[in-house]
C-alpha positions in Angstrom: 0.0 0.0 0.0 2.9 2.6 -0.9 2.0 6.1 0.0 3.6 6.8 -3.4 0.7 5.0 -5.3 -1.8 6.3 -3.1 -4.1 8.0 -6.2 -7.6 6.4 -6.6 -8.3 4.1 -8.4 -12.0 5.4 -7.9 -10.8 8.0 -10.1 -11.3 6.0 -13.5 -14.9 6.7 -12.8 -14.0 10.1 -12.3 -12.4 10.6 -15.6 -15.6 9.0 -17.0 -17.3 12.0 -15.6 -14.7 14.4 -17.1 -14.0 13.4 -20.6 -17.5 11.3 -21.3 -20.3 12.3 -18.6 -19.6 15.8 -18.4 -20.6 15.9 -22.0 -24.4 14.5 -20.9 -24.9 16.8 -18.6 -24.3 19.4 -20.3 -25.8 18.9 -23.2 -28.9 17.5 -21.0 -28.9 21.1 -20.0 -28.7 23.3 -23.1 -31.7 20.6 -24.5 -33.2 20.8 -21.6 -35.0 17.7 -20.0 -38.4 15.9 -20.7 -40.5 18.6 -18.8 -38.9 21.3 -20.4 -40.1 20.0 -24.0 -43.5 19.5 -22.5 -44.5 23.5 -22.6 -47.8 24.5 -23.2 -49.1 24.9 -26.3 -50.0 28.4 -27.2 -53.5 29.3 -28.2 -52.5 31.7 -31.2 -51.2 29.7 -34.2 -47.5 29.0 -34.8 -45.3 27.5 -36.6 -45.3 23.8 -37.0 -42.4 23.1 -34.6 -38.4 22.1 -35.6 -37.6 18.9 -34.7 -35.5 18.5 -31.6 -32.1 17.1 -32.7 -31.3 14.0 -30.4 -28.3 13.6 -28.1 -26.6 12.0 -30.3 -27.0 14.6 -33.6 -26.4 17.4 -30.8 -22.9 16.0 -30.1 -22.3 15.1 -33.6 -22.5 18.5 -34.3 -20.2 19.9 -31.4 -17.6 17.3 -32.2 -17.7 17.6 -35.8 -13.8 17.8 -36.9 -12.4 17.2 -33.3 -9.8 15.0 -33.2 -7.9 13.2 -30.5 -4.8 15.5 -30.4 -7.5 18.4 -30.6 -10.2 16.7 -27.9 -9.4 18.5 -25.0 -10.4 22.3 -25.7 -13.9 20.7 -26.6 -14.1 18.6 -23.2 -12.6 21.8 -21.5 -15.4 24.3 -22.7 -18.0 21.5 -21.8 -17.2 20.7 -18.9 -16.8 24.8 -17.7 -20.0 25.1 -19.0 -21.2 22.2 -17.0 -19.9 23.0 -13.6 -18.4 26.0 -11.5 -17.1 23.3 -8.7 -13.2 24.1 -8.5 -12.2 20.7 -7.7 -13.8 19.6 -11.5 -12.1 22.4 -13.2 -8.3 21.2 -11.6 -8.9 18.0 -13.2 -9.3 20.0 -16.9 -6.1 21.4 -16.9 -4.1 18.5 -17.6 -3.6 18.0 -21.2 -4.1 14.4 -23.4 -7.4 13.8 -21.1 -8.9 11.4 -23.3 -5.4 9.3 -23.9 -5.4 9.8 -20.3 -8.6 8.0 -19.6 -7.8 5.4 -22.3 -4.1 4.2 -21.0 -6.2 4.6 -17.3 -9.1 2.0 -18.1 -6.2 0.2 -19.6 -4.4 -0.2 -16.7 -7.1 -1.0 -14.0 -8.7 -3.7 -16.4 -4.9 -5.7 -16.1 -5.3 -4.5 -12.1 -2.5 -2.1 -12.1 -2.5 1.2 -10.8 -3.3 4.3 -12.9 -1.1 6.7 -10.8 1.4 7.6 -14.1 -2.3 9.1 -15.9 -3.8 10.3 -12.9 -1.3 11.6 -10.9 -2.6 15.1 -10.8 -5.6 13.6 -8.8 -3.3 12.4 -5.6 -4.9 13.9 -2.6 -3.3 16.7 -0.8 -3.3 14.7 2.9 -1.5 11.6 3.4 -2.7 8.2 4.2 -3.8 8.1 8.1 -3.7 5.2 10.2 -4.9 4.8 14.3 -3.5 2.6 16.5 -6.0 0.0 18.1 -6.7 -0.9 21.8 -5.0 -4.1 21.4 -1.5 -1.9 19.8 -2.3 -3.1 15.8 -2.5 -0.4 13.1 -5.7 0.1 11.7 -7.0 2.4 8.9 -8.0 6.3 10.4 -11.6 6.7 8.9 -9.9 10.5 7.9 -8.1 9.3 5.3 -11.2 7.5 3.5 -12.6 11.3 3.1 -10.3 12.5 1.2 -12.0 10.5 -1.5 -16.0 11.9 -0.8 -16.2 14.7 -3.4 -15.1 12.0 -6.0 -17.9 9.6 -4.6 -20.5 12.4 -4.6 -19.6 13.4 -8.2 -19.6 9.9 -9.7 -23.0 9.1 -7.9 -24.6 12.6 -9.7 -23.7 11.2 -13.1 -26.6 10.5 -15.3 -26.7 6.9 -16.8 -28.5 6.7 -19.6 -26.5 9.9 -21.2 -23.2 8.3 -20.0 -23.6 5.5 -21.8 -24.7 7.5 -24.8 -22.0 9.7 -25.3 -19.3 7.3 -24.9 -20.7 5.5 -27.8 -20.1 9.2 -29.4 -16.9 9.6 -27.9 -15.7 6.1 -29.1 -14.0 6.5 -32.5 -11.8 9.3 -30.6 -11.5 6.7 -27.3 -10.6 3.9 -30.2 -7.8 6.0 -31.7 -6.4 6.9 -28.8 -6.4 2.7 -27.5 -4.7 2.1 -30.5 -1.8 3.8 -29.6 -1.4 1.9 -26.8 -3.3 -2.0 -28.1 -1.9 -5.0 -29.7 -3.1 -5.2 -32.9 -6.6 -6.4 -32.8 -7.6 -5.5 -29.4 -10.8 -3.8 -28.6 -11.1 -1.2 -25.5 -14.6 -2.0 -25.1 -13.7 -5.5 -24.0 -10.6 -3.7 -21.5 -13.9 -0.8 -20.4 -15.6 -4.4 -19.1 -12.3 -6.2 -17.9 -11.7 -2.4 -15.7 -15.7 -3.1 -14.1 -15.3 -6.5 -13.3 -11.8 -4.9 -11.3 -13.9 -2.6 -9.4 -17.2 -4.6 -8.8 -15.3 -7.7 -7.0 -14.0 -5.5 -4.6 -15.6 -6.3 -1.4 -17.2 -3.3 0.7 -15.1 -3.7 4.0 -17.5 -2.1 6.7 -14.8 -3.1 9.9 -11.8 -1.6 10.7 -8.8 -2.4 8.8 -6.1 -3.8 10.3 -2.8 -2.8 8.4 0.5 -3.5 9.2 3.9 -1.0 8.9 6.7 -1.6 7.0 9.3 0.4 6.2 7.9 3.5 5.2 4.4 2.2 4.1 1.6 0.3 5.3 0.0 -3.5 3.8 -2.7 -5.0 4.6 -2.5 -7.2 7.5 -5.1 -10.1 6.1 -3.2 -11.9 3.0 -6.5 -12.4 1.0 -7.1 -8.4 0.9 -3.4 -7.9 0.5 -3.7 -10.4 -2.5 -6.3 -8.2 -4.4 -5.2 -6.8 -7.4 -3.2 -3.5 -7.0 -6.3 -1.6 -8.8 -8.6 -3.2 -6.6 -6.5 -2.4 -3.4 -6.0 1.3 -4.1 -9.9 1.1 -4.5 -10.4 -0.2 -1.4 -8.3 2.8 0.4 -11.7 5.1 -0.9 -13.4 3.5 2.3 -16.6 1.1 2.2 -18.9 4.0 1.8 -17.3 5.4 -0.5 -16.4 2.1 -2.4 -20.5 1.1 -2.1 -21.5 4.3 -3.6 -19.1 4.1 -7.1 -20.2 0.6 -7.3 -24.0 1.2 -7.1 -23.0 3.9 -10.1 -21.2 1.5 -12.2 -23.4 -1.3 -12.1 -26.3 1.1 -13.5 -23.6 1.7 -16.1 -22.4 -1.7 -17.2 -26.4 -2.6 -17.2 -27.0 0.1 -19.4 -24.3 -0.9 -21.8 -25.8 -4.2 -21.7 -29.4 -3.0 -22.9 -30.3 -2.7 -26.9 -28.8 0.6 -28.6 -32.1 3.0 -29.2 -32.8 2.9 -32.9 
């Protein structure tokens, strides 16, 4: 559990938000939702209505000539559009965000850390631990805060537009896999390999014995310590937080599951 690895892990769902949800809600908002399109008729006569464009045609638009080495002024102006929270803006001034993401997913779906994407996410206090009646270490329930604004955001992020704008986003998210893929390889089936990661991690609800060693702290149980490096950094965002991002998630993967709207 090396204090040098500490970024989250949680924080491939967070880039979701940046580089693919942000673009829902926005756009959700400039469209404006199902009551919004619902306004009363007026009794004078008028024009036989335009068509709403779709999501979809919305973002085709807005992305029309963006390519990957040009994506993040678009996901820039989206997302400051979307959101005033300082804490979302930091994570926009990073550059590559989309290869970012991509070589991110990447690494949590073979259960290694992301720290070399996501580095500018590390949190700003250290890793806390408490020392039990009995003299072990166990895990200070501080430290699992630092991750709460990252658990609040993911569990604000609308499904059904998730889901839809990464299928727009993908021929960009494709390029930028390709960089990094075998020939052949498809980052869909690596976006599935990086849930099954997260979703097997148990929600640990008792205090977590951890044990020092030089500089850094393990896990004292072996079968914990055994998890996957992804899936132990994951496990340092504490079980509520942990319980929330998975509740988020599996409403994802089940709505990547469902039919594609024709």
């Amino acid at each position: 559990m090396a204090e040098n690895n500490r970024t989250i892990i949680g924080i491939f769902v967070a880039l979701l938000i940046v580089v693919i949800a942000a673009f829902a809600w926005w756009w959700m908002g400039r469209g404006g939702g199902d009551q919004e399109m619902q306004a009363v008729v007026p009794a004078t006569p008028t024009p036989a209505p335009v068509p709403t464009p779709s999501l979809e045609e919305r973002l085709s638009a807005e992305l029309s000539g963006t390519t990957l080495n040009t994506s993040d002024a678009v996901v820039r102006e989206l997302v400051a559009a979307l959101s005033a929270n300082p804490k979302l803006a930091a994570w926009l001034v990073n550059e590559d965000l989309i290869r970012r993401f991509t070589a991110a997913v990447d690494n949590i779906a073979a259960g290694k850390s992301p720290a070399s994407q996501l580095e500018f996410l590390r949190p700003k206090q250290g890793f806390r631990v408490t020392t039990a009646s009995d003299g072990t270490f166990v895990i200070d329930p501080a430290s699992y805060q630092r991750y709460d604004v990252v658990a609040a955001v993911v569990a604000s992020l609308d499904t059904a537009g998730t889901v839809a704008l990464y299928r727009e986003l993908k021929p960009l998210i494709d390029d930028a896999y390709a960089e990094i893929s075998p020939p052949g390889k498809k980052f869909d089936d690596r976006l599935q390999a990086a849930f099954d990661q997260l979703l097997a991690v148990p929600v640990l609800d008792e205090p977590q014995e951890v044990k020092q060693l030089v500089v850094t702290y393990a896990w004292s149980d072996e079968e914990i310590e055994g998890l996957s490096a992804a899936q132990r950094q994951f496990l340092r965002m504490g079980p509520d937080n942990v319980s929330t991002i998975q509740a988020k998630l599996g409403e994802i993967r089940a709505a990547f599951a469902a039919p594609t709207p024709q």
